[in-house]
C-alpha positions in Angstrom: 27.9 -5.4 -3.2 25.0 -7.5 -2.2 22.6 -8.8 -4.7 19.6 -7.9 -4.3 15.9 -10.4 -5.8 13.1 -7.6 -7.8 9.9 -9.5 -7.2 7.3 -8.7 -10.6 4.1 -10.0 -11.2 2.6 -9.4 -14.4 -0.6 -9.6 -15.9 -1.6 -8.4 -19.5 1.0 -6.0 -19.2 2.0 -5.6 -22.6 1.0 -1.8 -23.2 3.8 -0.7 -21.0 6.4 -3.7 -19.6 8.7 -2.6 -21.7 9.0 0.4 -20.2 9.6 -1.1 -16.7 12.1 -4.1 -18.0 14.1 -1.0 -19.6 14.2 1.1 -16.2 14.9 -2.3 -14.0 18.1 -3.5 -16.5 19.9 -0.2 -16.7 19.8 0.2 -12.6 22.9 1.9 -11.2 22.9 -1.2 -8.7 23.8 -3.8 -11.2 24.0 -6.4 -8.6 20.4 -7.8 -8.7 18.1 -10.7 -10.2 14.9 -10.0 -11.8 12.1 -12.5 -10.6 8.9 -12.1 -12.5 5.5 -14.3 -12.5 3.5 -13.9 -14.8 -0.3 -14.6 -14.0 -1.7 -16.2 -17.1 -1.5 -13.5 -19.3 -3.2 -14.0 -22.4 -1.6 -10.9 -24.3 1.9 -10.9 -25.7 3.6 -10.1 -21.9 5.2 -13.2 -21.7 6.5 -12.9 -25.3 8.1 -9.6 -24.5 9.6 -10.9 -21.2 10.9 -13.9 -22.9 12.9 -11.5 -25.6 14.5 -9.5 -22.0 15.3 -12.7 -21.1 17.9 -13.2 -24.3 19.1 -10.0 -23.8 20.1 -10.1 -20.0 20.7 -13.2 -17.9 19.3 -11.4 -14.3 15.6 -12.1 -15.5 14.2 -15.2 -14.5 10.4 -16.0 -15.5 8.0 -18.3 -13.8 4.5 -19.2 -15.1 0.8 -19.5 -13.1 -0.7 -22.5 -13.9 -3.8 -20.4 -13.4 -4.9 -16.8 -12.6 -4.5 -16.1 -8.4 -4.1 -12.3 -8.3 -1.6 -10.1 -7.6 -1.3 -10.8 -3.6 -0.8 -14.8 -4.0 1.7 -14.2 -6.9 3.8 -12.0 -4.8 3.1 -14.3 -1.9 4.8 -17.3 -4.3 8.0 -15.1 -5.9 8.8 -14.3 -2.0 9.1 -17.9 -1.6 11.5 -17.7 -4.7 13.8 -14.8 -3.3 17.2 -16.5 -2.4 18.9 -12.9 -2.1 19.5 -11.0 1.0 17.4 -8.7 -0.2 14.2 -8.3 -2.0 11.9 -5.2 -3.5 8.7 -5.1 -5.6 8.0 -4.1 -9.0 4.8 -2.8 -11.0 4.4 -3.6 -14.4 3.5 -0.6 -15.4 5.6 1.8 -13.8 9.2 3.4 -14.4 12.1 3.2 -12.0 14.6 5.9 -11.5 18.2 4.6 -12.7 19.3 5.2 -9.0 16.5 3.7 -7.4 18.0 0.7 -6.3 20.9 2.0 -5.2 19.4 4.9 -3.5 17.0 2.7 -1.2 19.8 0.2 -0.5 22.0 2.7 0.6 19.6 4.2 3.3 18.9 1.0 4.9 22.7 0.1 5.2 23.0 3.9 6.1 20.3 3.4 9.0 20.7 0.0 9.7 16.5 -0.5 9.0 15.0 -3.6 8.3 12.6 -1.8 5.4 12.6 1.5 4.0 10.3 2.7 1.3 10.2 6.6 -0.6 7.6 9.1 -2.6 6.6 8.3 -5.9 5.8 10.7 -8.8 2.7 10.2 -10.2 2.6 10.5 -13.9 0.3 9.7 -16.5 0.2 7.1 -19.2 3.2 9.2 -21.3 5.2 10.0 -18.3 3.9 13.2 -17.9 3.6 14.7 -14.5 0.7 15.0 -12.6 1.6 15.6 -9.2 5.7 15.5 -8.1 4.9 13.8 -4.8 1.9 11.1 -4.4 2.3 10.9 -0.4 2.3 14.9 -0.3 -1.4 14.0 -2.4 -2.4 11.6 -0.8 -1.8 14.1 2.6 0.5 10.7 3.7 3.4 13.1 4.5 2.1 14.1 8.2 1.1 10.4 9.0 4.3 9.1 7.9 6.6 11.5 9.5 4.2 10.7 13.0 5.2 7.2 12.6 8.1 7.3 12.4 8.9 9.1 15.2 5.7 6.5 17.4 7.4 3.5 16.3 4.6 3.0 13.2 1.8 3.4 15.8 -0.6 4.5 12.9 0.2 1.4 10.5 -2.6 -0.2 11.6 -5.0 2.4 10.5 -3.4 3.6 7.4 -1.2 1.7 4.9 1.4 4.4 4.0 3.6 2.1 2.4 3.6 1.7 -1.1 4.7 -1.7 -2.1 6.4 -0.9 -5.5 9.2 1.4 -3.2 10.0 -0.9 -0.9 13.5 -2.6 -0.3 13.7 -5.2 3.0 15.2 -8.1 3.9 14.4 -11.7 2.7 14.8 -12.5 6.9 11.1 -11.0 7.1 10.1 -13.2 4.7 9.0 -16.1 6.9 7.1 -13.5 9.2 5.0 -12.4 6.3 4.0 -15.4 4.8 1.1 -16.6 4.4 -0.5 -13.3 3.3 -3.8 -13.0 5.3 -7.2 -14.0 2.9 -8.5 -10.0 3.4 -8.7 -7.6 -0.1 -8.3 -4.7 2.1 -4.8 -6.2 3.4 -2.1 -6.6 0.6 1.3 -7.4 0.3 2.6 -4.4 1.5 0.6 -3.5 3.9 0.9 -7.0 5.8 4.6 -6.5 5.4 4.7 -2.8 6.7 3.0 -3.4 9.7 4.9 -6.3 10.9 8.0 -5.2 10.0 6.3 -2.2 11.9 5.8 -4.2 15.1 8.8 -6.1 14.9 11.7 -4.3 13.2 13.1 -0.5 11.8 11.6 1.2 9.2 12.7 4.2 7.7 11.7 7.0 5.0 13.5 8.1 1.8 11.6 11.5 1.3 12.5 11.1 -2.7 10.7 9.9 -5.2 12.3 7.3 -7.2 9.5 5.9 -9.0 7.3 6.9 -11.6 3.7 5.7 -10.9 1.5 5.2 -13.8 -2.0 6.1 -13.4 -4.2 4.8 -16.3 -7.5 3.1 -16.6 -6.7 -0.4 -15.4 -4.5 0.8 -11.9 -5.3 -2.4 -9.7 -4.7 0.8 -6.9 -4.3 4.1 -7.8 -4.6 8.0 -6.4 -8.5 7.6 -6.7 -9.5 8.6 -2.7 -12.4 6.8 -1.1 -14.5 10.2 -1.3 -14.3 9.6 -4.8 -16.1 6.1 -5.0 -19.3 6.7 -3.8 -22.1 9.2 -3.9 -23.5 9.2 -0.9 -22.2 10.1 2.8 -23.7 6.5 4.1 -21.8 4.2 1.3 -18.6 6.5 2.6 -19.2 6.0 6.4 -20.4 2.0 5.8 -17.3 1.5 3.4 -14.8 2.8 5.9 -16.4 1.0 8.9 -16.2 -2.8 6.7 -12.8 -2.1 6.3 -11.9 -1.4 10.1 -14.3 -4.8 11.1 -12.1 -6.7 8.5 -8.6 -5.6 9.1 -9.3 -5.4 13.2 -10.7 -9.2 12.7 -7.5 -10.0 10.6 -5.0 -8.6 12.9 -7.2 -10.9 16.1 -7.1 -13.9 13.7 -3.3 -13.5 13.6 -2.6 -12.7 17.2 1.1 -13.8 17.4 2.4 -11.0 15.8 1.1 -9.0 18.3 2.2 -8.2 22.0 -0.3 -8.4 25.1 -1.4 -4.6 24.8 -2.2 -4.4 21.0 -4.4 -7.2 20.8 -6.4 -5.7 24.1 -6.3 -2.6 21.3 -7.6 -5.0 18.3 -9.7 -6.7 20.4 -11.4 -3.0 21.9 -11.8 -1.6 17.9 -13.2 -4.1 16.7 -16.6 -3.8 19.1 -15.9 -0.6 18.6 -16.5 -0.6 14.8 -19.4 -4.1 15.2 -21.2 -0.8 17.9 -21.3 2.0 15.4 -21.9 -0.3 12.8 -25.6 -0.5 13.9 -25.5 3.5 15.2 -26.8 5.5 11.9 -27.4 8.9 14.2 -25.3 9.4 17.2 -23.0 7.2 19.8 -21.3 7.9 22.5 -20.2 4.1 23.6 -16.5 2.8 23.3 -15.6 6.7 23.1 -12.2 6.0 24.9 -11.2 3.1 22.3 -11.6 5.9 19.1 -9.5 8.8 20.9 -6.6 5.7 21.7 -6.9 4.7 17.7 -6.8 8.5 16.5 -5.0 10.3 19.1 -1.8 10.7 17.1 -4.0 11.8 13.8 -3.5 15.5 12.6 -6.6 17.2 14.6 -8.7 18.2 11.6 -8.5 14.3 10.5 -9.4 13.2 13.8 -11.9 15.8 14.3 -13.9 14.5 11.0 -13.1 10.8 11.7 -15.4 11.7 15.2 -18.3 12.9 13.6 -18.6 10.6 10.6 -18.1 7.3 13.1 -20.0 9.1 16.4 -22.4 11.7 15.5 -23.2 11.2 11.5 -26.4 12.6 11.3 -24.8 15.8 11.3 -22.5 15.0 8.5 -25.0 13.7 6.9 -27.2 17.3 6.6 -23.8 18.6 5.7 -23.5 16.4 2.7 -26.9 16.8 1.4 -26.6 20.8 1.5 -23.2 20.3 0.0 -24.6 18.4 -2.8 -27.8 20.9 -3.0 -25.1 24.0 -3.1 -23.0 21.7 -5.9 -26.5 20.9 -8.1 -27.5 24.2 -7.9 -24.2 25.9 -9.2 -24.2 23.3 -12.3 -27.8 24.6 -13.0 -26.8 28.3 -13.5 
């Protein structure tokens, strides 16, 4: 049985580590070491962990000299993983007792270099709100496409949520250092090079339960949700594309010859409509290559709200007329 490093990073996690420390100790998979780092926590988090630590011998603690954020901490417990394994934890989520075991067996059973699952999303008691996030999140299609395109669509989407994953430490030096991007975490940046470079496979099971409260660092909330206007939407989505497509030139090794001509070809893509708050019709050829394999209603909006927004934009004022006047009677 191989052993197998679970990378946590905690911060103020009191309210609910418990919980988690519980659900990682009594695995089904006993073979594994618990790393956790805790990121200067001034509640009792490291107290609690400390009192795990008595109780079983797997936990290991390590200490921030000072607050870096979740991304760096992860980046510094990879460097820690001495296993042949490694997967992430959330503080304040529950694991399925078979988690562990269930993920390890698929990637032996496929011979993948990552796989990750579904989660249930629950609320702050465990109670369920929604039995599949990625069938919520509408991830299922986009997953299921990658798969079968070799992860094509990782570079647009980050369908992999890090708290599910189980890989190999091999990847490790691929990963590392974890590009300086907010829109690019841990694992994302994993995903899509394991993505490029290696097997990844789908558990369709959820073997998490994925707490969503107040202080979720990332949560179910869509984009939609965040703003109130059609122009923060369209000039949100388009900052993200310019900074991930000027990440992924920045780091051009991981790459082969035709996807950074791709990178290189959506990012003027997304610097032209930028600066386009009506209608384009440049660099038409580079959006149909990026959304091609996109279920057709998605691709269909994703056309009008980067090429022809002013219509969208009358759209979304009558909406919000239609929505105003409702409330009023």
């Amino acid at each position: 049985m191989d052993e197998i490093d679970i990378l946590l990073a905690t911060y103020n996690g009191k309210k609910y580590i418990r919980e988690l420390l519980d659900s990682l100790c009594n695995q089904t998979y006993k073979n594994i070491r618990i790393l956790v780092c805790d990121d200067c926590s001034n509640d009792d988090t490291v107290s609690i962990i400390r009192k795990y630590m008595e109780q079983d011998s797997r936990i290991i603690l390590f200490q921030n000299k000072e607050n870096i954020g979740s991304n760096k901490t992860f980046e510094y417990l990879l460097k820690k993983v001495e296993s042949k394994y490694f997967m992430f934890a959330d503080q304040d989520d529950v694991w399925n007792i078979d988690k562990v075991e269930l993920t390890y067996n698929k990637l032996i059973s496929e011979k993948a270099d990552l796989v990750f699952t579904d989660l249930e999303v629950v609320d702050e008691n465990l109670n369920t709100i929604n039995k599949s996030f990625n069938k919520l999140k509408k991830y299922n299609y986009i997953i299921n496409k990658c798969i079968k395109n070799g992860y094509d669509l990782e570079i647009l989407h980050n369908t992999i949520t890090g708290c599910t994953i189980l890989s190999k430490k091999k990847w490790i030096k691929e990963i590392l250092l974890i590009p300086e991007n907010k829109n690019i975490l841990y694992d994302y940046w994993l995903g899509l090079i394991v993505a490029l470079k290696g097997k990844i496979v789908y558990l369709d099971k959820p073997t998490i339960k994925y707490r969503q409260h107040i202080n979720n660092q990332v949560g179910t909330l869509r984009y939609v949700e965040r703003f109130n206007d059609f122009n923060s939407i369209r000039n949100h989505l388009i900052s993200i594309r310019i900074d991930n497509f000027t990440t992924f030139i920045n780091n051009k090794e991981i790459f082969n010859d035709e996807q950074n001509k791709l990178n290189e070809n959506a990012l003027k893509y997304y610097k032209c409509i930028e600066n386009k708050k009506n209608i384009n019709m440049k660099n038409i050829g580079t959006f149909h290559r990026l959304y091609k394999k996109e279920r057709l209603s998605f691709y269909i909006s994703m056309f009008f709200i980067f090429n022809i927004p002013i219509i969208v934009r009358i759209l979304y004022k009558i909406k919000k007329l239609i929505v105003r006047k409702n409330e009023r009677n």
